[in-house]
C-alpha positions in Angstrom: -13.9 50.9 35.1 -10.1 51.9 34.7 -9.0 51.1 31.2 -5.4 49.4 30.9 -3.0 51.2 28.5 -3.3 48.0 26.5 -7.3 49.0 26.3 -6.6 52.4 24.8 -4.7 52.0 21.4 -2.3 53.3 19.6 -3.0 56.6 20.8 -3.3 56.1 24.9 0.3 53.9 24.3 1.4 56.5 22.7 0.3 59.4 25.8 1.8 56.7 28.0 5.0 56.4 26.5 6.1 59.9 25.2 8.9 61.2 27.1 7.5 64.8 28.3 10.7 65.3 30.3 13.0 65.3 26.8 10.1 67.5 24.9 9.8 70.4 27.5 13.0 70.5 28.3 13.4 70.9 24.1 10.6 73.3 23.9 11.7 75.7 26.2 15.4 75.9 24.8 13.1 76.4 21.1 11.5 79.0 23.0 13.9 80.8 24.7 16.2 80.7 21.4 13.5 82.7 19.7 13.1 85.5 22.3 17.2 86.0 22.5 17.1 85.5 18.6 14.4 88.5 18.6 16.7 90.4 20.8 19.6 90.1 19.0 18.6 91.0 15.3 15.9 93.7 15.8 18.7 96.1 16.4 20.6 94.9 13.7 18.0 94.6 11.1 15.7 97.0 12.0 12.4 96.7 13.8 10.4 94.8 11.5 13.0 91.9 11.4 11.7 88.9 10.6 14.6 86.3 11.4 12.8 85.1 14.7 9.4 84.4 12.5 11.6 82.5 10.0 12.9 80.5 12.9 9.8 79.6 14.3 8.9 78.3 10.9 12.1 76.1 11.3 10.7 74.7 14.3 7.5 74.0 13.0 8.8 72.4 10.2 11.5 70.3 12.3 9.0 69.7 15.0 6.7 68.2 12.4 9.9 66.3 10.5 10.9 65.2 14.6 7.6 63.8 14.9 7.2 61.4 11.5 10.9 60.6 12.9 9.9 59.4 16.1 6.6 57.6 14.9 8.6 55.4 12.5 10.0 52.3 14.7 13.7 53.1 14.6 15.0 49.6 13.6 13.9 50.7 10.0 16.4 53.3 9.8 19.1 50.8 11.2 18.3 49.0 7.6 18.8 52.5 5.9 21.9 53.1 8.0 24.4 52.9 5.2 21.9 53.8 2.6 21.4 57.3 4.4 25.3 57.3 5.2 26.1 57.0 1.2 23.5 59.8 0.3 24.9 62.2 3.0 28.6 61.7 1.3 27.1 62.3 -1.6 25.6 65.6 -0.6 29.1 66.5 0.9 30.8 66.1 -2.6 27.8 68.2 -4.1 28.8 71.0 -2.2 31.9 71.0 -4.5 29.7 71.8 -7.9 26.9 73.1 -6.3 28.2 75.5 -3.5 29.1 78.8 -3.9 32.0 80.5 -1.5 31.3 82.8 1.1 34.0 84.3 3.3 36.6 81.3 2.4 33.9 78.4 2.7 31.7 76.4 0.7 29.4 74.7 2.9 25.9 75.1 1.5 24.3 73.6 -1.5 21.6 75.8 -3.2 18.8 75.2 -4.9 17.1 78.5 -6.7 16.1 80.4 -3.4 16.5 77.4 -1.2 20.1 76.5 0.3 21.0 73.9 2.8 24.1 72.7 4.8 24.6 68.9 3.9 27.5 68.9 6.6 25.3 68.9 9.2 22.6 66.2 7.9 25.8 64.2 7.7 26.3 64.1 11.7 22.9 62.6 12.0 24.2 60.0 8.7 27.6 59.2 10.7 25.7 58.2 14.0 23.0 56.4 12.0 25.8 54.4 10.2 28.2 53.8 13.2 24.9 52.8 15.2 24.5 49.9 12.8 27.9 49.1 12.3 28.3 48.7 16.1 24.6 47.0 16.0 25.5 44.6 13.0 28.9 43.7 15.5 28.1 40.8 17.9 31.1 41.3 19.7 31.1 41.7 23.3 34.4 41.9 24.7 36.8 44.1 24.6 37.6 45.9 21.0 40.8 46.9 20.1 42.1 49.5 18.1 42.0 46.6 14.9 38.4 46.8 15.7 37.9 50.1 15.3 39.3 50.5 11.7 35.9 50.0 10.3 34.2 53.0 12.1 37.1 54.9 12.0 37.1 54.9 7.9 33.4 55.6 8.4 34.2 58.6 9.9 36.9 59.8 8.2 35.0 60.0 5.0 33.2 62.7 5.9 34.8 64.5 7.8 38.2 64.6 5.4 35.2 66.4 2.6 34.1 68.5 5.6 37.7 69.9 6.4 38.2 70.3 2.7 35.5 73.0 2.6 36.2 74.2 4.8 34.9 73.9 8.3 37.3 72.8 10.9 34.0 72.9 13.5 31.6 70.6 11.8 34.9 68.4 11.3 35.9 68.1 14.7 32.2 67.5 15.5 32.3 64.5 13.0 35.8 63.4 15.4 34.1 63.9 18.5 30.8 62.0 17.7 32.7 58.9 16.6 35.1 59.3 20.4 32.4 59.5 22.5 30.5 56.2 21.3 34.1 54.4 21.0 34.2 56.1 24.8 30.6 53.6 25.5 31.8 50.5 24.2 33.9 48.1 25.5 36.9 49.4 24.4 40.5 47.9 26.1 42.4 50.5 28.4 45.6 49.6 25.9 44.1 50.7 23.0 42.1 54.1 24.0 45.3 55.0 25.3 47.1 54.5 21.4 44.2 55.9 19.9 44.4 59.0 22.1 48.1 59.1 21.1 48.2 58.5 17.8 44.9 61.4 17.6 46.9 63.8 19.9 49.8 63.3 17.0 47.5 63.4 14.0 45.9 66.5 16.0 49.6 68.4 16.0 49.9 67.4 12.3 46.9 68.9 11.4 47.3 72.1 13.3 50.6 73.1 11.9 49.9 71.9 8.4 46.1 71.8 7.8 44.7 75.1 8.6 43.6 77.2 6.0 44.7 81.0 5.9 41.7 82.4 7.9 41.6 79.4 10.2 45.3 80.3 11.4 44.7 83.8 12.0 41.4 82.6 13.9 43.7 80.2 16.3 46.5 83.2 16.6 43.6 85.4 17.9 42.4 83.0 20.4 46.5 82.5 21.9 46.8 86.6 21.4 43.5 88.4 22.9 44.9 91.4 23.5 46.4 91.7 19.9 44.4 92.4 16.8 41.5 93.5 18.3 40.0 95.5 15.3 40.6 92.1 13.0 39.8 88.7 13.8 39.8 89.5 17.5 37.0 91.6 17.6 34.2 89.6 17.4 35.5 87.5 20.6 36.5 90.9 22.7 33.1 92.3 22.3 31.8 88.8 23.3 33.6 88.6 26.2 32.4 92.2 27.6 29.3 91.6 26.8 29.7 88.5 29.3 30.9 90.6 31.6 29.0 93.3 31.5 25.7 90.8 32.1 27.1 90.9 36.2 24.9 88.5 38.2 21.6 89.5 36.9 21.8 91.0 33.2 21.5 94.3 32.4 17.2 93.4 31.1 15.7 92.2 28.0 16.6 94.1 24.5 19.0 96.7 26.7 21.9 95.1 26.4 24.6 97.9 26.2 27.4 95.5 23.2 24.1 94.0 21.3 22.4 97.8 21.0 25.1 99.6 20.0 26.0 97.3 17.6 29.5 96.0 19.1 28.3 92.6 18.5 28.7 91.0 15.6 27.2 87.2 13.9 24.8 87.5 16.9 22.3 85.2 15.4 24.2 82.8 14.6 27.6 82.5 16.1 27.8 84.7 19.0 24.0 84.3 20.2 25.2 83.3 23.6 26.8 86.4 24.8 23.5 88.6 23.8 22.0 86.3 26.3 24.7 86.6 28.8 24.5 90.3 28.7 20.9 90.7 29.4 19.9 87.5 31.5 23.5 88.0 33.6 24.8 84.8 35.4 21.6 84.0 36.9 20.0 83.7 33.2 23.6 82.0 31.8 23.6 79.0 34.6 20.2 78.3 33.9 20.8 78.2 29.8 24.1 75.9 30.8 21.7 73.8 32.9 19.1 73.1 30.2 21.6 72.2 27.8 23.2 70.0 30.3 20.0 67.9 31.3 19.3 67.6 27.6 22.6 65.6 27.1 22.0 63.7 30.5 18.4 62.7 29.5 19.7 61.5 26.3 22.6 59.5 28.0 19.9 57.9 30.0 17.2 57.0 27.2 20.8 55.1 25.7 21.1 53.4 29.1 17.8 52.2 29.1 17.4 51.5 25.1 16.1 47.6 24.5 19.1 47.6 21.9 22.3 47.9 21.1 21.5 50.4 18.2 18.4 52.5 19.7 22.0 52.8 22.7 24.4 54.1 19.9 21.8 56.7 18.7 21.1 58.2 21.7 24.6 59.0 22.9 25.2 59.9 19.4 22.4 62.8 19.8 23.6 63.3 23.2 27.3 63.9 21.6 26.4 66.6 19.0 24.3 68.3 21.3 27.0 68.0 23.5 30.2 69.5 21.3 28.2 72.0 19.7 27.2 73.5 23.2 30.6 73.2 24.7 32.7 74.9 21.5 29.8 77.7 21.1 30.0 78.6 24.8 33.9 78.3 24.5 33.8 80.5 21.2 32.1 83.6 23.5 33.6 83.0 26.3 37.4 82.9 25.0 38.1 79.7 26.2 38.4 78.3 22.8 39.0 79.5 19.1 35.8 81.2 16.8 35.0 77.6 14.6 32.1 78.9 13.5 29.4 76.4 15.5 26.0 76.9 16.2 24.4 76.8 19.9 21.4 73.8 19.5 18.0 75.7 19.6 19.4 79.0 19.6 21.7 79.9 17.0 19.7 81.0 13.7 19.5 78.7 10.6 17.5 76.2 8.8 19.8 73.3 8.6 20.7 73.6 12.3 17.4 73.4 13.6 16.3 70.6 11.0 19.2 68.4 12.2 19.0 68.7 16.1 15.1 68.5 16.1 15.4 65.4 13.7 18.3 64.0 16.5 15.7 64.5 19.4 13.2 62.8 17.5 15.6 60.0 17.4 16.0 59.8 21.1 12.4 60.3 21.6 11.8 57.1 19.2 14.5 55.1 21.2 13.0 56.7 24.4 9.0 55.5 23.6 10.2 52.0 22.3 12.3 51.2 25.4 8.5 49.6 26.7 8.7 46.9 24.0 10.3 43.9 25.1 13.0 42.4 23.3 15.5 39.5 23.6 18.4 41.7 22.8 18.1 44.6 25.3 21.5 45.7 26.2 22.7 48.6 28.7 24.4 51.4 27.4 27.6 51.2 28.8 29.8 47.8 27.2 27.6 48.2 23.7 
């Protein structure tokens, strides 16, 4: 006799349910971060570097966090969602006393041997609280930009203490989280055109008056390539050649000419991409572009599909980091936008990277399984 899934518990619903798509197509970005992250500090640090080994246990660790994350039914974290928003500012203004600067930055908080990067946590906090705000909202018509005040001030919080650090990446990340769910809801034509405006003029303010000393020479370096190479251009020349050199199908694992002879520099963490580039070639680099593109798509259609209004938010909110981290890394090696110091999801070393976009997935992956359950209040993604 064939047993219905409502015949084989909690674990057969759960077998039924789980989105394999979203978790393989996670687990082999995981893994092939790890064998470029192998690649790319072996040389550096010698051959009995341990950074890949330290990242697997980052995995483990986030895989496991991902996994208590996507057990718990999400609605309880839309009752947390300011509660969580609070602690994450609260974090942010820790940084201030607790921090210590390095290279013109205080970003991480540390605890004895332990350190942490609160600013990203807080992207996972912003879309938590925006999702509730947005969830809490029975509107359904069009919003204008009186509407939006609300989550704008949610998101300029944060991202004001961010920029004060500072760290014009994570900040824009912060402004580009809260556009892209304002982008899915039903938002009037009139007013996305002032807000784009009034952001384009804010956007012009900041650049001539709110970049710090480093961040200026980073932007004249991106408008002058060819100047200042043996400053604050070289880390984005040598990451363009070794693009290049990569041709159609890389010059072969660990014998990549930039990454060997030690032209490369921040390979595990900010430039990971070209190491990749260079040995995988274009071949290797459109595959890596289509993972990461799929990943966002999947997530965009676990929002469609979500059976609320809040599971919707999260999932584009995930979809969004992913998103903007992907697009400013790649722009970083490729010279197609400044060096903002962003990590690649799943690839770029560090603990607090990997903790917050495995947590993210096992948001989606919550919102994903619970899509089965009915409810009264299921909504589609688009007009939130």
């Amino acid at each position: 006799m064939t047993l219905r899934s409502s015949d084989t518990g909690l674990l057969g619903r759960v077998r039924e349910h789980f989105d394999w798509t979203l978790f393989i197509t996670v687990a082999a970005l995981a893994v092939i971060g790890v064998i470029n992250l192998y690649s790319a500090t072996s040389v550096v640090r010698g051959a009995q570097s341990e950074d890949h080994i330290q990242q697997i246990y980052w995995l483990v660790g986030g895989g496991i966090v991902a996994t208590v994350v996507a057990t718990i039914d999400y609605r309880h974290y839309e009752r947390l969602g300011y509660a969580l928003y609070a602690m994450g500012v609260v974090l942010l203004l820790l940084v201030f006393i607790l921090g210590r600067e390095i290279r013109g930055s205080s970003r991480w908080i540390y605890l004895g041997s332990y350190s942490f990067q609160p600013s990203e946590f807080m992207k996972l906090f912003l879309v938590i609280a925006l999702a509730k705000y947005l969830h809490d909202d029975p509107r359904s018509d069009g919003r204008t930009l009186k509407d939006l005040v609300v989550p704008a001030l949610i998101t300029a919080v944060p991202t004001a203490l961010v920029l004060l650090q500072p760290d014009l990446g994570t900040g824009l990340i912060l402004v580009l989280v809260f556009v892209a769910i304002c982008a899915l809801t039903r938002v009037r034509v009139r007013s996305l055109v002032w807000l784009g405006v009034s952001s384009a003029i804010l956007g012009a303010v900041f650049w001539s008056y709110g970049l710090r000393g480093y961040q200026n020479e980073r932007v004249n370096a991106w408008l002058n390539p060819d100047e200042n190479i043996l400053g604050y251009n070289w880390d984005p020349h040598q990451a363009r050649i070794a693009v290049g050199n990569g041709g159609w199908t890389g010059q072969g694992f660990m014998k990549g000419s930039q990454n060997q002879f030690l032209f490369l520099h921040e390979q595990h963490s900010d430039f990971p991409f070209p190491v990749f580039a260079e040995e995988w070639g274009f071949a290797g680099s459109l595959a890596l572009v289509g993972l990461y593109g799929f990943l966002v798509l999947w997530c965009l259609r676990v929002a469609s599909m979500a059976k609320d209004r809040f599971g919707a938010v999260l999932a584009v909110g995930v979809a969004s980091i992913v998103f903007w981290h992907a697009i400013f890394n790649l722009g970083m090696a490729t010279g197609l936008l400044p060096v903002v110091g962003v990590t690649l999801p799943l690839f770029s070393y560090g603990g607090s990277s990997i903790m917050t976009v495995l947590i993210g997935i096992g948001l989606v992956m919550n919102v994903s399984m619970r899509r089965f359950h009915a409810s009264p209040t299921r909504s589609p993604m688009l007009g939130l």
